[in-house]
N, C-alpha and C positions, 0 to 999 in steps of 0.2 A: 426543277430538277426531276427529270423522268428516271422510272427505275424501272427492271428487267428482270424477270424470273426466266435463271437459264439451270440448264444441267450440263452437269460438267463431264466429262465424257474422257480425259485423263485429269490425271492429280497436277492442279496449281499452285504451287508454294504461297501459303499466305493465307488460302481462299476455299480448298479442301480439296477431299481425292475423287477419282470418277466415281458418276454416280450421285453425289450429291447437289440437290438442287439449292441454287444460290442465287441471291438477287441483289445487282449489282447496277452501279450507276450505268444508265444509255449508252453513253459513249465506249466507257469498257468495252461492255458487253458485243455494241457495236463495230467500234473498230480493232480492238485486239483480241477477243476470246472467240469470236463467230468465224472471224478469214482464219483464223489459224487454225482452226478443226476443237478447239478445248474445248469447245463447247455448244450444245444444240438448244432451240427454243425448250421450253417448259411447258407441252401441250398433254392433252389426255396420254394420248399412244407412247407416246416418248416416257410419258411417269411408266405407263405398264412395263413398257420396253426395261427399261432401268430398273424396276421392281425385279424383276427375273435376273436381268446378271446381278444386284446386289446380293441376292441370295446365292447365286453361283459363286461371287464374291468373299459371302462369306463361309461358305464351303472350303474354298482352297484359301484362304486365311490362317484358318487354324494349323492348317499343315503347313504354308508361309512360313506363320509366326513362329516352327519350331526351326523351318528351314533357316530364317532371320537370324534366331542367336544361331547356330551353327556357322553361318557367314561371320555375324559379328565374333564367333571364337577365333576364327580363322585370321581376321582383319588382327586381331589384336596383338598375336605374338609376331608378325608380320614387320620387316626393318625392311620400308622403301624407300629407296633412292629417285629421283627426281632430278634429271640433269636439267639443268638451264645453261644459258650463255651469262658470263659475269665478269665481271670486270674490277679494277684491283680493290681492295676493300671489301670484298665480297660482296657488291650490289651488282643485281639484276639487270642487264640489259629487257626490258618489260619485265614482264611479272609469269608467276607462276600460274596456269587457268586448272580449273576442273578435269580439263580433259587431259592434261599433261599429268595429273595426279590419278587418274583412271588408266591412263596408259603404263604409267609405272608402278602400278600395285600385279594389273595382269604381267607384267615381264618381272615382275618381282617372283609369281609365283600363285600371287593370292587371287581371289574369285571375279570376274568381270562384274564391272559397277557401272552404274548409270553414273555420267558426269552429274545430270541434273539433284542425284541423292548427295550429292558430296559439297559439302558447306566449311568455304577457306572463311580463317580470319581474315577481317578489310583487306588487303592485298598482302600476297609475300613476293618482297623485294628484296630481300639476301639469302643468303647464301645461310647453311645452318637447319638446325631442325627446329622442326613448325609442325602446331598441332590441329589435325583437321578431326572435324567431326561425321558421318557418316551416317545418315539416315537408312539402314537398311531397311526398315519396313516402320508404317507410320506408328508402330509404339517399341523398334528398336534402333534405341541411334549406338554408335559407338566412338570410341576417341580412337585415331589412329596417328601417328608419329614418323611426319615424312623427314627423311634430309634432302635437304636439295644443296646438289655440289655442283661445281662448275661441270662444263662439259658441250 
């Protein structure tokens, strides 16, 4: 088992956010973290490179972190509707995705979100409200309370 010291260059659910260096089995590192850009080798220049925006990083963190609950207030009184296709019984023709649940918070009213922050229960396949949680920033998540109706 060969292993890889990479940096991570955006945030990987699971594995951590840009910037930090992680060392992950070969093949990972090899065929899905390097073709897709999340991640670069672990060499001298690349640590310096990465030492400088972590401190830029944690620069605008702090102001983030207040922007984050401000979001997270916002998310919270917030009542989104979610149309899907359904059929009688109220079950879903497929299921509801992240990005359907990002598109109807912005036409809701409430703040543009990253699909990838937004974390459904195992799948929603009916009709009814369902509770998602929301990662705004890696130490504010929030519960938000979609209905998805037919449509």
């Amino acid at each position: 088992m060969s292993t890889m010291k990479l940096i991570l260059t955006q945030e990987v659910t699971g594995l951590g956010s840009s910037g930090d260096t992680v060392e992950v089995k070969g093949g990972y590192g090899r065929n899905y973290l390097l073709p897709r850009g999340l991640a670069i080798a672990a060499t001298r220049g690349a640590q310096k490179q990465v030492e400088s925006l972590r401190r830029a990083r944690a620069a605008r963190e702090v102001a983030s972190h207040e922007d984050a609950q401000a979001v997270a207030g916002r998310l919270t009184g917030l009542r989104v509707q979610v149309p899907a296709r359904a059929g009688e019984g109220g079950r879903l023709f497929g299921r509801v995705t992240t990005a359907d649940v990002a598109a109807a918070v912005s036409a809701a009213g409430g703040p543009e979100l990253d699909r990838r922050r937004i974390e459904l229960p195992s799948s929603i396949k009916t009709t009814g409200e369902h509770s998602v949680t929301v990662r705004v920033h890696p130490e504010v998540t929030t519960q938000l309370t979609i209905e998805v109706v037919p449509g």
